[in-house]
N, C-alpha and C positions, 0 to 999 in steps of 0.2 A: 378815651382810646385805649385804657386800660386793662377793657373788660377781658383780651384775652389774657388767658394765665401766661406766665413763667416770662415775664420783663418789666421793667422800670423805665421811667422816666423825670423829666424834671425841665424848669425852666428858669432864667436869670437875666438881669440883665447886669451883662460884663464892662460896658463901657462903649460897644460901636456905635449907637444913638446917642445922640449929644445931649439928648433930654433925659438921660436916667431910667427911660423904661426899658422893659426885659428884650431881650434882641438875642439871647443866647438858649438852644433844645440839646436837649438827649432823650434818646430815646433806645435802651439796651436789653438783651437780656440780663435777668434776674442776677445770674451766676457769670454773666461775662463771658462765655462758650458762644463756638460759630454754629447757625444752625442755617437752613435753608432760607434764600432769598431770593428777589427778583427787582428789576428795574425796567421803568420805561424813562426815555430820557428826549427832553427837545430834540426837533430836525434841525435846527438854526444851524446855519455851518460856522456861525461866531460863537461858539457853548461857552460856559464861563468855565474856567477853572477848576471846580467841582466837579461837572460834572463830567470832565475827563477823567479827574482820577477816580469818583465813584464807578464810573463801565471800567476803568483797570480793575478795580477791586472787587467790583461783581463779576468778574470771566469765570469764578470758579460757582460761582451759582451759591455763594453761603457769604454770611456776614453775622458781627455780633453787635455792634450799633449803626448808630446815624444817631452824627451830630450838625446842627441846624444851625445857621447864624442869621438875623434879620438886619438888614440899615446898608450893606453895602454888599453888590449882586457878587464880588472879586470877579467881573469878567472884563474881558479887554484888557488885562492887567500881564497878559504874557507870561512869558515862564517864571516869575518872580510871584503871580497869582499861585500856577499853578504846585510851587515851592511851598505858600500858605497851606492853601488846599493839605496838602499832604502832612503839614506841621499841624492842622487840624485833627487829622486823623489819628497821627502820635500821638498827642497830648491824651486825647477821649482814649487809645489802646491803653494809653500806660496806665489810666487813671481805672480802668476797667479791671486791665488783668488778661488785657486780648492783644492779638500783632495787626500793627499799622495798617496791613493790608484787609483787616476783618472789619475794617471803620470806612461806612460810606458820608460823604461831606454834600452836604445843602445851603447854598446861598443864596440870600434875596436883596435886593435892595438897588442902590444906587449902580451904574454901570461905568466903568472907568477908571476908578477908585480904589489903589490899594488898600487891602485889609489891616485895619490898626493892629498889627499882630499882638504887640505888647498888651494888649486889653484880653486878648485870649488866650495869652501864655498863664495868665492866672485865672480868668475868668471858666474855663474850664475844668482844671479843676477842683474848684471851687464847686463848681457846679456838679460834678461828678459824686464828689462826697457831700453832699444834698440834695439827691435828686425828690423835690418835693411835688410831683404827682403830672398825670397828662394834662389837666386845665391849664397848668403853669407854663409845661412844655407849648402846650396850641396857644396863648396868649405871648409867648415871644417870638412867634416865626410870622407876627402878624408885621405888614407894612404900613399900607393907606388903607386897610382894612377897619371896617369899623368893629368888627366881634369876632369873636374865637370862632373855629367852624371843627366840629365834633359828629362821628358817627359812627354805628355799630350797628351790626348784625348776626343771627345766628346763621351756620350753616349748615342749614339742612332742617332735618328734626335731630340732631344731634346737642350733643352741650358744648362743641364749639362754636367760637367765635370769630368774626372781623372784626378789629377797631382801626381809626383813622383821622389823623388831624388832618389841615392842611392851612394853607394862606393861599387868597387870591382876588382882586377886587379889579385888576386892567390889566391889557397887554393880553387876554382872552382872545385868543383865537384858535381856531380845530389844530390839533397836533403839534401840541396839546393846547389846553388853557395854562394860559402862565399863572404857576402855582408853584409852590412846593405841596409834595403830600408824603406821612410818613404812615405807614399800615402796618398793622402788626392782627398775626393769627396764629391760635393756640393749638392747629391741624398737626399731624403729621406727615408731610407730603415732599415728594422728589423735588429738586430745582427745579427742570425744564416743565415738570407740569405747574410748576408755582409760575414758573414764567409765561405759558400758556394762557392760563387763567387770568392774571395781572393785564395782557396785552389784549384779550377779550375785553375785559371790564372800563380798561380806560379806553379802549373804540368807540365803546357802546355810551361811553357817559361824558368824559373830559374833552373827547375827540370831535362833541356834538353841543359843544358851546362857546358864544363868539357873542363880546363886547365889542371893543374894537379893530378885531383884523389884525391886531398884534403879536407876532410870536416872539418870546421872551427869548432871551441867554441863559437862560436858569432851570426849564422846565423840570421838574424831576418829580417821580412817582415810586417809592419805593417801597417792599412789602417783607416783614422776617416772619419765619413760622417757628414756634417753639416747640411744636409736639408736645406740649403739656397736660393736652386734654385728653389724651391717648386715643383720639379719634383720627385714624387713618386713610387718605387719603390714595383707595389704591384699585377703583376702576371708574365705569362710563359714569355713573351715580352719583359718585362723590367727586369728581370733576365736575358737571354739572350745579352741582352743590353750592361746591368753593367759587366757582365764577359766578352763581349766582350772588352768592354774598359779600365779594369783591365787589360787583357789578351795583347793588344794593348801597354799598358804602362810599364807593367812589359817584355813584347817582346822588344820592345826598349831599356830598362834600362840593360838587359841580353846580347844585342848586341852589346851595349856600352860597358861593362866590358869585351867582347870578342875583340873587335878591340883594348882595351886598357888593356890587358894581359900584364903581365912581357916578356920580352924580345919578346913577339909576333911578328912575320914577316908576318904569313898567317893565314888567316880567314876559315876554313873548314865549309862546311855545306855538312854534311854526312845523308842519306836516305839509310834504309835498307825498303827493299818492298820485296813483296811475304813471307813473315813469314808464318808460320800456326798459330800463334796465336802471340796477341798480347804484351804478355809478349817474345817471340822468338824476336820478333823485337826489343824491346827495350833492351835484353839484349844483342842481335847480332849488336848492334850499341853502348851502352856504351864499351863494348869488342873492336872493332875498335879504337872508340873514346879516350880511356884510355891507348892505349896502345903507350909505351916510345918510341917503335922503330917505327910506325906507323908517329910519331911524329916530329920524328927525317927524316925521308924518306920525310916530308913537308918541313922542314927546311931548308935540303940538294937538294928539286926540284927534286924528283928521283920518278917517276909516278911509286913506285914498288908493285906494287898490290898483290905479292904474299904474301908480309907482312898484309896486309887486311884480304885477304883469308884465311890465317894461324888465325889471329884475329877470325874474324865469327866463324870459326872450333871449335875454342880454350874458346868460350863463354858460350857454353850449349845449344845453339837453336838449333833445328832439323832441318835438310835438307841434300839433297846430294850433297856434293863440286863440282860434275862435272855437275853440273844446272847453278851453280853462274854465273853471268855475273856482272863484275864491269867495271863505266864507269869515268872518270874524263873529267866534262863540257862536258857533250856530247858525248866523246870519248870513243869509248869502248875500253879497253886493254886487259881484261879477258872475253872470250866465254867460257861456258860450263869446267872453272874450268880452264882454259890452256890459253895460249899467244895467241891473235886475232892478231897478227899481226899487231898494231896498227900504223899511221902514227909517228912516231920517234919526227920529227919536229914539232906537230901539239900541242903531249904532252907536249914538254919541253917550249914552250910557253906559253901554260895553266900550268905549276908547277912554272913558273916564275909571273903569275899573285899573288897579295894581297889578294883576294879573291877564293875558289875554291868548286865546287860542284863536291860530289861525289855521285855515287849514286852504290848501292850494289844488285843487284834482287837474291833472294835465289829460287824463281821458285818453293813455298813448301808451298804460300797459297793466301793469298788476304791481308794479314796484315802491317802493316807500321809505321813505327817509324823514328825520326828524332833527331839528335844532333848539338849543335854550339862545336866547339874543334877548337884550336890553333897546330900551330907546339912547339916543344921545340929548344930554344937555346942555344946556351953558355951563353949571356945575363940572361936568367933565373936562370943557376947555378950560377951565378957569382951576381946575387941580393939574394938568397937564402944560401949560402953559410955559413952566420952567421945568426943569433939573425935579424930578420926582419919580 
């Protein structure tokens, strides 16, 4: 996540996991200066602690780090969280050379649970004056994750760049997928179009995938730009540019966290088309995508489309069920609402695939919308079961 010029980073572990592995990020400019940022942050009305004080600390539209902690989310922890949080962001200012208010804070993990603070009173800066590389940074913000999750893009045909860690494996659901993610671009470009940009890409990507219908305390998505590549960001062009290569990074980072889901077995990429409008679409595909027995029919390989169809029905979008046509990979199993007949063989080979495209036509307009979703398995119960 390095790729773009003029920042540093670095990862450790300070002591909040009890097992020794790395739990503590930074991720800063080079020289410790505020420059342009943006934030997209959970709708949950229970936010954790962070990410109150990160939207106080982005109001001004700039920031010079983000510091990350994994193994305890500090939410529900009340003003005494929200006290950490903020001792967070001192520590990373002082150790930088920036003010308290220029440090945005990211938490993951457990909920409930105040912050060992004594473990980050040193562990930070520690960590500050060794910030040994992004790998290290994305390998401690992991939770029940199994692997780092890395991505970069150019924008544009220019020589700037996106880069982007994140963490996220459950508690996925639209707005956002629970995650942390930290971005960083080497553009030159105003707050409010950085923030622009940012809140396109994560709609289009984060907003558009759902494990289990969980929205976290935690969500946070945030982006610094360094202007180091002296490539400016300053009409319709190069807006288009930037959001694509947001869009680009934050799509990979979302696909990541779907291939590496809790107990995940299959990769669904669900299209609902023909809506009449385009909120019909999107709720006729979270409805799908959300739903347990849907879920469970992936996990089991059972091509049973009728549980779909009942889905769409069961969403609120308008259409008449004997239009639908649902197909898996090509295959059509539902014509006009009822059994096509489909080949037996052709499906259970495609429900045996990793990967699966399904696609929904409701036949009721020109609209369209799309979801990433997992199957559930016992594996999932059986990681969720207690306190995790």
């Amino acid at each position: 996540m390095l790729a773009a010029q003029g920042f540093v980073a670095g990862g450790a572990a300070c002591g909040i996991k009890p097992d020794g592995v790395p739990d503590l990020a930074i991720v800063a400019t080079a020289d410790g200066r505020v420059v342009p940022a943006a934030g997209v942050f959970t709708t949950n009305l229970a936010c954790a602690g962070p990410v109150l004080v990160s939207r106080e600390h982005l109001a001004d539209g700039r920031a010079a780090a983000v510091v990350l902690s994994s193994g305890n989310a500090n939410a529900a922890t009340g003003e005494q969280g929200r006290s950490d949080a903020r001792r967070m962001a001192e520590l990373t200012a002082y150790a930088i050379g920036a003010a308290t208010s220029d440090v945005l804070v990211c938490s993951t993990g457990l909920i409930g649970y105040f912050m060992p603070m004594a473990a980050l009173e040193t562990g930070i800066p520690a960590l500050a004056a060794n910030l040994n590389g992004g790998t290290a940074a994305a390998d401690a913000i992991l939770t029940t994750d199994t692997v780092r999750k890395e991505a970069t893009a150019a924008v544009g045909a220019t020589s700037a760049v996106v880069g982007g860690l994140a963490k996220g494996a459950a508690m996925l659901s639209p707005a956002m997928a629970t995650m942390l993610a930290a971005l960083t671009t080497d553009v030159d470009v105003e707050p409010a179009v950085l923030q622009a940009a940012l809140a396109g890409a994560v709609a289009a990507t984060f907003n558009q995938l759902l494990v289990d219908g969980s929205m976290s305390t935690n969500d946070t998505v945030v982006v610094l730009a360094s202007g180091a590549s002296g490539v400016t960001i300053d009409d319709r062009a190069g807006v288009h540019a930037l959001t694509d290569a947001l869009t680009d990074v934050c799509g990979s980072l979302a696909e990541q966290m779907a291939r590496d889901a809790e107990g995940a077995t299959k990769l669904v990429r669900l299209t609902v088309r023909g809506a009449r409008s385009l909120d019909d679409a999107r709720r006729a595909a979270r409805g799908v995508a959300g739903s347990q027995l849907v879920q469970c029919s992936f996990n089991g390989e059972d091509p049973y489309w009728g549980r779909i169809l009942s889905e769409l029905g069961a969403s609120g979008a308008l259409f008449d069920p004997e239009r639908v046509t649902i197909s898996y990979d090509g295959v059509v199993a539902c014509r006009d609402g009822i059994d096509a007949d489909a080949d037996a063989d052709a499906l259970r080979a495609i429900m045996a695939r990793g990967e699966i495209e399904v696609v929904c036509d409701l036949d009721a307009g020109t609209n369209t919308a799309s979801m990433l979703f997992t199957d559930l398995s016992h594996a999932y119960i059986d990681e969720n079961r207690g306190t995790s």
